[in-house]
C-alpha positions in Angstrom: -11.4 6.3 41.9 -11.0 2.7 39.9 -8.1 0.8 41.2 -5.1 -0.4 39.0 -5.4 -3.3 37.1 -3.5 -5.7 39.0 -3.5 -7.8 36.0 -1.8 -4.9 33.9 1.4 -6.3 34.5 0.0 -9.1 32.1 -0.7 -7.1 29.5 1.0 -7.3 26.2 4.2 -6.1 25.6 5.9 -3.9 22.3 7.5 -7.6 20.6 9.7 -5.5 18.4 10.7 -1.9 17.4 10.0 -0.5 13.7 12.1 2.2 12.4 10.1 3.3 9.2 11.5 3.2 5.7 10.6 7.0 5.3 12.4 8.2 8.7 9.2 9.5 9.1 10.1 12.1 6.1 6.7 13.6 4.6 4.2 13.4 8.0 3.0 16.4 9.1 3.3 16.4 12.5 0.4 15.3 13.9 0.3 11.8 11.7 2.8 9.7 13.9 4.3 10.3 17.9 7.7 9.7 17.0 10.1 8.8 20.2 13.4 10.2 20.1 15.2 7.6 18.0 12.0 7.3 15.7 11.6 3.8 16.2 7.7 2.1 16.8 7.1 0.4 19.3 4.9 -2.6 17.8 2.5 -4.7 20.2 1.4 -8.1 19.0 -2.5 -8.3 17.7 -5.1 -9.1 20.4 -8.5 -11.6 20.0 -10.3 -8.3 18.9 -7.8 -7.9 16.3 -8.5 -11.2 15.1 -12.3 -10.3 14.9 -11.6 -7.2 13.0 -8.9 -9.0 10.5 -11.8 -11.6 9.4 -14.9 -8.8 9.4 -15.2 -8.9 5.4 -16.6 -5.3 5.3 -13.9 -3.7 7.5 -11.3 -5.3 5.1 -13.5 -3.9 2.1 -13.3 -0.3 3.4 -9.6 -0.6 4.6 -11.4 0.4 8.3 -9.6 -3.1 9.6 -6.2 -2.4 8.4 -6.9 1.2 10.4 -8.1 0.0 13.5 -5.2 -2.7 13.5 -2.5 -0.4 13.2 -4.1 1.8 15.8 -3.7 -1.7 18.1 -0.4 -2.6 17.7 1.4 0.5 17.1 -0.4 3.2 19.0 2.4 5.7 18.3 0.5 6.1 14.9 -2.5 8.8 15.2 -3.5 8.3 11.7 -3.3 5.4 9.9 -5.1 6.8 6.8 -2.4 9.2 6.4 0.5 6.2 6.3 2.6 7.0 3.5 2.6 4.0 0.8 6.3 3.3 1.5 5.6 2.4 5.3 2.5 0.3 4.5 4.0 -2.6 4.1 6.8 -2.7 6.5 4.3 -1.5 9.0 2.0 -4.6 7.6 5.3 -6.9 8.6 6.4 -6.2 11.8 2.5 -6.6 13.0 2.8 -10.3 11.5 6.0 -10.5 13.4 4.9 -9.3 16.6 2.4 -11.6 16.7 3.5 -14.6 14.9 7.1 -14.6 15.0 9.9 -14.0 11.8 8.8 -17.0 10.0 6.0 -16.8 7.8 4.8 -20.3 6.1 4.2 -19.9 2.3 2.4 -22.1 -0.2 3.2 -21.4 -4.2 3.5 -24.0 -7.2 6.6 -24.3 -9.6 5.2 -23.2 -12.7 7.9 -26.3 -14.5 6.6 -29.3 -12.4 3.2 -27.9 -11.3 3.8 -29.2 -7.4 2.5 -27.4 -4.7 5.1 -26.9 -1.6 5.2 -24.8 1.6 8.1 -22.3 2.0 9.3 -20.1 5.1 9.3 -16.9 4.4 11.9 -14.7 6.5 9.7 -11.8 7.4 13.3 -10.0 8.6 15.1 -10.2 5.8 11.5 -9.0 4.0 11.4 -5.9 6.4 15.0 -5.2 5.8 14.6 -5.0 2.1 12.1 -2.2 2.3 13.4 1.0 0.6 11.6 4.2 0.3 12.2 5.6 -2.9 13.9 8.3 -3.9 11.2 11.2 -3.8 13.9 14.2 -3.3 14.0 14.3 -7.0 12.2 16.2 -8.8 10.9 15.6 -13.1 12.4 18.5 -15.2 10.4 18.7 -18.5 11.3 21.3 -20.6 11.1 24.5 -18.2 8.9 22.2 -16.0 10.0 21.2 -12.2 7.6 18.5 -11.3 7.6 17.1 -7.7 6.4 13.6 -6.7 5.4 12.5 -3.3 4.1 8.6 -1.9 0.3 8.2 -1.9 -1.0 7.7 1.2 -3.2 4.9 2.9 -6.3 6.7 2.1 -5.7 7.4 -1.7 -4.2 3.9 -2.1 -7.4 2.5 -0.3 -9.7 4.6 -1.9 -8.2 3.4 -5.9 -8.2 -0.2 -4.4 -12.4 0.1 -3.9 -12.2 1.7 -7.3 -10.6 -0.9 -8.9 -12.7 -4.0 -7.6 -16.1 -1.8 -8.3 -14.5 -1.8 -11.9 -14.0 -5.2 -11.8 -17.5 -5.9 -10.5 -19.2 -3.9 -13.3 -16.7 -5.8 -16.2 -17.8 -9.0 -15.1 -21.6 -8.6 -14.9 -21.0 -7.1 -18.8 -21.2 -10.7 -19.7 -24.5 -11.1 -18.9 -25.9 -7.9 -20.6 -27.3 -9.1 -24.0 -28.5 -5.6 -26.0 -25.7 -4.7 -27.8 -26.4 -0.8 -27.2 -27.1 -1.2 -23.8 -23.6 -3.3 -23.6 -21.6 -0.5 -25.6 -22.9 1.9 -23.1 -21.6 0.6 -20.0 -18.7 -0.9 -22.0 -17.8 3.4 -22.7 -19.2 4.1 -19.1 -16.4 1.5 -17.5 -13.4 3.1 -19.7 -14.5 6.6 -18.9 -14.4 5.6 -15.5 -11.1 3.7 -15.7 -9.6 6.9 -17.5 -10.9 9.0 -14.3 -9.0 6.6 -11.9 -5.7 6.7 -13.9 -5.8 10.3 -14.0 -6.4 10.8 -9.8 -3.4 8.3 -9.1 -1.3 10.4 -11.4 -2.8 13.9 -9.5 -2.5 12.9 -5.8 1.6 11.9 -6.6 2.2 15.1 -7.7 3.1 17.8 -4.9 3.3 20.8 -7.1 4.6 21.4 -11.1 7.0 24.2 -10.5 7.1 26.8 -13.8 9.6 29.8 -14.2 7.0 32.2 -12.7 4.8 30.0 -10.1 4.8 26.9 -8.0 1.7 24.9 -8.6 0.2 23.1 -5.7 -3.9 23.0 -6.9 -4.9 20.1 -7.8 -7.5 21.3 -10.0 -4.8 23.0 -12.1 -2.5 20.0 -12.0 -5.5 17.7 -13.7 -6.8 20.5 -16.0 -2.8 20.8 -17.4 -2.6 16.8 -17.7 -6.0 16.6 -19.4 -4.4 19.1 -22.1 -0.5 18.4 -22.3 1.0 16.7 -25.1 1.2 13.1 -25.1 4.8 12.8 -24.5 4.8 14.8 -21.7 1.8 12.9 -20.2 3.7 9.2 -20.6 6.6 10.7 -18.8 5.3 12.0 -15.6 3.0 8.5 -15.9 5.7 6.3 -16.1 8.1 8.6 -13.8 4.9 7.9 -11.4 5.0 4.3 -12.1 8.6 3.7 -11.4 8.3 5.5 -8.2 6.0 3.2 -6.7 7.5 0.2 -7.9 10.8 1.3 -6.1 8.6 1.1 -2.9 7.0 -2.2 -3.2 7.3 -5.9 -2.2 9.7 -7.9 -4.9 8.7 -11.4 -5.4 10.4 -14.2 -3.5 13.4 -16.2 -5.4 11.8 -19.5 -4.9 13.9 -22.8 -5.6 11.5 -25.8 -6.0 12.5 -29.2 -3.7 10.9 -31.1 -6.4 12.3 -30.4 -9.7 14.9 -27.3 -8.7 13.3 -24.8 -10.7 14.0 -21.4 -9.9 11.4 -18.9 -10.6 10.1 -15.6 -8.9 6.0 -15.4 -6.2 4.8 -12.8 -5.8 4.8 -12.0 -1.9 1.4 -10.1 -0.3 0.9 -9.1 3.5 -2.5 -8.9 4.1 -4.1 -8.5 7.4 -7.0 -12.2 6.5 -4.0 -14.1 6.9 -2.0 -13.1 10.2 -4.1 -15.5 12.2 -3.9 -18.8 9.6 
Protein backbone atom coordinates (compact mmCIF):
# COMPACT_ATOMS: atom_id res chain seq x y z
CA UNK A 1 0.00 0.00 0.00
CA UNK A 2 1.53 3.67 -1.20
CA UNK A 3 1.89 5.85 1.71
CA UNK A 4 0.22 9.40 2.01
CA UNK A 5 1.76 12.16 0.50
CA UNK A 6 3.20 13.90 3.23
CA UNK A 7 3.49 16.84 0.98
CA UNK A 8 -0.44 16.80 0.44
CA UNK A 9 -0.86 19.15 3.05
CA UNK A 10 0.93 21.54 0.37
CA UNK A 11 -1.27 21.03 -2.19
CA UNK A 12 -3.51 23.68 -3.48
CA UNK A 13 -6.32 24.96 -1.94
CA UNK A 14 -10.30 25.93 -3.40
CA UNK A 15 -9.11 30.19 -3.60
CA UNK A 16 -12.83 30.99 -3.83
CA UNK A 17 -16.34 29.58 -4.03
CA UNK A 18 -18.56 30.02 -7.30
CA UNK A 19 -22.21 29.95 -7.01
CA UNK A 20 -23.34 29.70 -10.77
CA UNK A 21 -25.54 32.25 -12.49
CA UNK A 22 -28.04 29.34 -13.43
CA UNK A 23 -28.44 27.87 -9.76
CA UNK A 24 -27.43 25.01 -11.59
CA UNK A 25 -31.10 25.19 -13.36
CA UNK A 26 -31.09 23.06 -16.72
CA UNK A 27 -28.18 20.16 -15.78
CA UNK A 28 -29.21 16.94 -15.76
CA UNK A 29 -27.93 15.42 -12.92
CA UNK A 30 -24.95 13.88 -13.80
CA UNK A 31 -23.34 17.37 -15.45
CA UNK A 32 -22.17 19.01 -12.05
CA UNK A 33 -21.69 17.51 -8.05
CA UNK A 34 -23.40 20.21 -6.52
CA UNK A 35 -22.64 20.53 -2.57
CA UNK A 36 -25.48 21.43 -0.52
CA UNK A 37 -25.39 25.26 -0.87
CA UNK A 38 -24.53 24.79 -4.68
CA UNK A 39 -21.57 26.75 -4.49
CA UNK A 40 -17.99 25.46 -6.54
CA UNK A 41 -15.25 25.10 -4.99
CA UNK A 42 -12.61 26.71 -7.50
CA UNK A 43 -8.75 25.66 -7.21
CA UNK A 44 -6.26 27.99 -8.70
CA UNK A 45 -4.63 26.61 -12.24
CA UNK A 46 -1.42 24.43 -11.86
CA UNK A 47 2.03 24.50 -14.28
CA UNK A 48 0.08 21.80 -16.37
CA UNK A 49 -2.69 24.12 -16.73
CA UNK A 50 -0.43 26.61 -18.04
CA UNK A 51 0.88 24.04 -20.69
CA UNK A 52 -2.56 23.24 -21.74
CA UNK A 53 -3.80 27.10 -21.88
CA UNK A 54 -0.82 27.88 -24.56
CA UNK A 55 -1.23 24.23 -26.56
CA UNK A 56 -2.70 26.10 -29.83
CA UNK A 57 -4.67 22.91 -30.93
CA UNK A 58 -6.26 22.26 -27.56
CA UNK A 59 -7.54 25.95 -27.57
CA UNK A 60 -8.73 25.29 -31.34
CA UNK A 61 -10.84 22.30 -30.29
CA UNK A 62 -12.11 23.84 -26.96
CA UNK A 63 -10.31 20.44 -25.36
CA UNK A 64 -8.07 23.18 -23.07
CA UNK A 65 -10.90 25.13 -21.80
CA UNK A 66 -12.36 21.32 -20.84
CA UNK A 67 -9.45 19.98 -19.20
CA UNK A 68 -9.08 23.33 -17.31
CA UNK A 69 -12.29 23.37 -15.87
CA UNK A 70 -11.96 19.76 -14.95
CA UNK A 71 -8.55 21.22 -12.87
CA UNK A 72 -9.88 23.87 -10.99
CA UNK A 73 -13.36 23.01 -10.37
CA UNK A 74 -13.53 19.23 -10.14
CA UNK A 75 -17.13 19.43 -8.97
CA UNK A 76 -17.88 19.72 -12.74
CA UNK A 77 -18.12 16.15 -14.60
CA UNK A 78 -18.77 17.64 -17.78
CA UNK A 79 -17.54 20.58 -19.03
CA UNK A 80 -18.90 20.17 -22.59
CA UNK A 81 -22.25 20.26 -21.13
CA UNK A 82 -21.64 23.91 -19.33
CA UNK A 83 -24.59 25.87 -20.00
CA UNK A 84 -23.52 29.22 -22.06
CA UNK A 85 -24.70 31.40 -19.09
CA UNK A 86 -22.04 29.79 -16.61
CA UNK A 87 -19.16 29.89 -19.18
CA UNK A 88 -18.03 32.85 -18.46
CA UNK A 89 -18.40 33.34 -14.84
CA UNK A 90 -16.88 29.88 -14.55
CA UNK A 91 -14.02 31.42 -17.04
CA UNK A 92 -13.69 34.33 -14.13
CA UNK A 93 -13.30 32.89 -10.96
CA UNK A 94 -10.45 30.41 -12.59
CA UNK A 95 -8.62 33.93 -13.47
CA UNK A 96 -9.34 34.81 -9.86
CA UNK A 97 -8.23 31.86 -8.17
CA UNK A 98 -5.17 32.06 -9.70
CA UNK A 99 -4.35 35.60 -10.32
CA UNK A 100 -6.21 37.48 -7.85
CA UNK A 101 -9.51 40.14 -8.45
CA UNK A 102 -7.56 42.41 -10.49
CA UNK A 103 -7.11 41.89 -13.97
CA UNK A 104 -4.66 44.41 -15.98
CA UNK A 105 -6.33 45.65 -19.30
CA UNK A 106 -4.84 47.39 -22.31
CA UNK A 107 -7.48 49.39 -24.85
CA UNK A 108 -7.04 52.80 -26.84
CA UNK A 109 -9.52 55.77 -26.66
CA UNK A 110 -10.87 55.81 -29.95
CA UNK A 111 -10.85 60.25 -29.47
CA UNK A 112 -7.04 60.61 -28.72
CA UNK A 113 -5.78 57.25 -30.11
CA UNK A 114 -3.52 56.57 -26.71
CA UNK A 115 -2.96 53.30 -25.51
CA UNK A 116 -3.40 52.89 -21.49
CA UNK A 117 -3.57 49.99 -19.06
CA UNK A 118 -6.79 49.60 -16.89
CA UNK A 119 -7.65 47.18 -13.82
CA UNK A 120 -10.31 45.34 -14.46
CA UNK A 121 -12.33 44.26 -11.21
CA UNK A 122 -12.94 40.67 -11.98
CA UNK A 123 -15.64 40.83 -8.78
CA UNK A 124 -17.65 43.25 -9.79
CA UNK A 125 -17.38 41.41 -13.50
CA UNK A 126 -18.59 38.03 -11.86
CA UNK A 127 -21.26 39.78 -9.91
CA UNK A 128 -22.75 41.25 -13.00
CA UNK A 129 -23.43 37.87 -14.55
CA UNK A 130 -27.21 37.26 -15.11
CA UNK A 131 -28.70 34.20 -16.50
CA UNK A 132 -31.35 35.13 -18.61
CA UNK A 133 -34.75 34.72 -18.31
CA UNK A 134 -35.31 31.23 -20.08
CA UNK A 135 -38.69 30.40 -18.02
CA UNK A 136 -40.46 32.20 -20.70
CA UNK A 137 -41.73 30.81 -23.32
CA UNK A 138 -42.41 32.63 -27.39
CA UNK A 139 -46.21 32.49 -28.17
CA UNK A 140 -46.79 32.81 -31.94
CA UNK A 141 -50.07 32.58 -32.99
CA UNK A 142 -51.22 29.13 -31.34
CA UNK A 143 -47.47 28.41 -31.09
CA UNK A 144 -45.63 27.88 -27.47
CA UNK A 145 -41.99 27.96 -28.27
CA UNK A 146 -39.40 27.14 -25.54
CA UNK A 147 -35.80 28.34 -25.48
CA UNK A 148 -32.98 26.97 -23.55
CA UNK A 149 -28.83 28.21 -23.17
CA UNK A 150 -26.56 26.39 -25.70
CA UNK A 151 -24.11 24.53 -24.15
CA UNK A 152 -20.26 24.45 -24.25
CA UNK A 153 -20.27 21.87 -26.95
CA UNK A 154 -22.75 23.60 -29.42
CA UNK A 155 -21.18 26.99 -28.66
CA UNK A 156 -17.58 25.36 -29.33
CA UNK A 157 -18.61 23.45 -32.09
CA UNK A 158 -20.25 27.04 -34.16
CA UNK A 159 -17.01 28.73 -32.88
CA UNK A 160 -14.75 26.02 -35.24
CA UNK A 161 -17.51 26.70 -37.75
CA UNK A 162 -17.20 30.13 -37.84
CA UNK A 163 -13.26 30.48 -38.14
CA UNK A 164 -13.33 27.51 -40.96
CA UNK A 165 -15.73 30.05 -42.63
CA UNK A 166 -13.52 32.66 -42.19
CA UNK A 167 -10.55 30.61 -43.49
CA UNK A 168 -12.36 29.65 -46.77
CA UNK A 169 -13.50 33.70 -47.30
CA UNK A 170 -10.16 34.76 -47.03
CA UNK A 171 -8.27 32.36 -49.43
CA UNK A 172 -11.45 33.55 -52.02
CA UNK A 173 -9.08 36.40 -52.75
CA UNK A 174 -6.70 34.38 -54.28
CA UNK A 175 -8.95 32.30 -56.52
CA UNK A 176 -8.86 33.99 -60.03
CA UNK A 177 -11.69 31.92 -62.33
CA UNK A 178 -14.58 33.77 -61.93
CA UNK A 179 -16.80 30.40 -62.00
CA UNK A 180 -14.68 28.60 -59.88
CA UNK A 181 -14.93 31.89 -57.41
CA UNK A 182 -18.89 32.01 -57.76
CA UNK A 183 -18.84 28.46 -56.71
CA UNK A 184 -17.30 28.54 -53.50
CA UNK A 185 -18.51 32.12 -53.04
CA UNK A 186 -22.49 30.04 -53.13
CA UNK A 187 -20.68 26.99 -51.36
CA UNK A 188 -19.61 29.54 -48.24
CA UNK A 189 -23.31 31.11 -48.04
CA UNK A 190 -24.90 27.79 -48.19
CA UNK A 191 -22.78 26.86 -45.47
CA UNK A 192 -23.20 30.08 -43.47
CA UNK A 193 -27.08 29.54 -43.97
CA UNK A 194 -26.59 25.80 -42.45
CA UNK A 195 -24.80 27.34 -39.23
CA UNK A 196 -27.54 30.05 -38.66
CA UNK A 197 -30.14 27.55 -38.89
CA UNK A 198 -28.34 24.90 -36.11
CA UNK A 199 -27.83 27.83 -33.57
CA UNK A 200 -31.40 28.73 -34.01
CA UNK A 201 -32.36 24.52 -33.61
CA UNK A 202 -30.21 23.63 -30.60
CA UNK A 203 -31.92 26.89 -28.47
CA UNK A 204 -35.13 25.57 -28.97
CA UNK A 205 -36.40 22.88 -26.36
CA UNK A 206 -39.58 22.03 -27.95
CA UNK A 207 -42.48 24.20 -30.16
CA UNK A 208 -45.53 23.30 -28.22
CA UNK A 209 -48.90 23.17 -30.72
CA UNK A 210 -52.56 22.73 -29.50
CA UNK A 211 -52.27 18.96 -30.08
CA UNK A 212 -48.40 18.00 -29.47
CA UNK A 213 -45.26 19.10 -27.81
CA UNK A 214 -42.42 19.02 -30.27
CA UNK A 215 -39.04 17.98 -28.94
CA UNK A 216 -37.33 16.42 -32.53
CA UNK A 217 -35.06 18.29 -33.78
CA UNK A 218 -35.48 17.22 -37.16
CA UNK A 219 -39.07 18.55 -37.07
CA UNK A 220 -38.03 21.76 -35.43
CA UNK A 221 -35.52 22.56 -38.61
CA UNK A 222 -37.89 21.09 -41.27
CA UNK A 223 -40.80 23.68 -39.79
CA UNK A 224 -38.16 26.67 -39.75
CA UNK A 225 -36.93 25.77 -43.22
CA UNK A 226 -40.77 26.28 -44.33
CA UNK A 227 -42.37 28.97 -41.90
CA UNK A 228 -43.20 32.28 -43.04
CA UNK A 229 -40.60 34.90 -42.83
CA UNK A 230 -42.11 36.79 -40.00
CA UNK A 231 -42.32 34.02 -37.95
CA UNK A 232 -38.65 32.92 -38.70
CA UNK A 233 -37.22 36.72 -37.65
CA UNK A 234 -39.05 36.37 -34.49
CA UNK A 235 -37.92 33.20 -32.89
CA UNK A 236 -34.23 34.51 -34.59
CA UNK A 237 -34.14 37.56 -32.87
CA UNK A 238 -36.15 36.19 -29.61
CA UNK A 239 -32.91 33.72 -29.87
CA UNK A 240 -30.61 36.61 -30.21
CA UNK A 241 -31.74 38.63 -27.39
CA UNK A 242 -31.58 35.68 -25.14
CA UNK A 243 -28.01 35.28 -25.50
CA UNK A 244 -27.09 38.75 -25.31
CA UNK A 245 -28.89 38.91 -21.79
CA UNK A 246 -26.23 36.28 -20.90
CA UNK A 247 -23.07 37.84 -22.04
CA UNK A 248 -20.12 40.00 -21.06
CA UNK A 249 -21.06 43.96 -21.45
CA UNK A 250 -18.27 46.10 -22.41
CA UNK A 251 -16.25 47.99 -19.81
CA UNK A 252 -17.21 51.96 -19.23
CA UNK A 253 -13.73 53.06 -19.87
CA UNK A 254 -12.75 56.82 -18.94
CA UNK A 255 -9.46 57.70 -20.66
CA UNK A 256 -6.53 59.44 -18.19
CA UNK A 257 -5.40 61.19 -21.25
CA UNK A 258 -8.09 63.15 -22.87
CA UNK A 259 -11.29 61.94 -20.47
CA UNK A 260 -13.16 60.33 -23.17
CA UNK A 261 -15.67 58.05 -22.12
CA UNK A 262 -16.41 55.23 -24.41
CA UNK A 263 -17.45 51.40 -23.98
CA UNK A 264 -14.24 47.79 -24.66
CA UNK A 265 -15.29 45.09 -25.22
CA UNK A 266 -14.18 42.65 -22.24
CA UNK A 267 -13.07 38.76 -23.30
CA UNK A 268 -11.96 35.96 -20.79
CA UNK A 269 -10.04 33.70 -22.54
CA UNK A 270 -7.96 30.90 -21.09
CA UNK A 271 -4.18 32.23 -23.56
CA UNK A 272 -4.23 35.00 -21.26
CA UNK A 273 -4.54 33.83 -17.51
CA UNK A 274 -0.79 33.31 -17.28
CA UNK A 275 0.32 36.99 -19.10
Amino acid sequence: MTPENPLKQYFRRPALYLSLPSNGIGYASDVIDFPENKELPVYPMTAIDEITSRTPDALYNGLAVVEIIKSCIPAIKKPWEILNVDLDPILVAIKMATNGQAMELETACPSCEETSKYDVNLTGILASFKPGDYSKSLELNDLKIKFKPSTYKEVNAASTSQFEIQKILYSLDSVTDEIEKNKKTADVLKTINTLTMSLIVNSIEYIKTPESTVFDKDHIREFLENCDKNTHNTIKETHIELRKSTELKPLEIKCMHCSHEYKQQFNINISDFFD
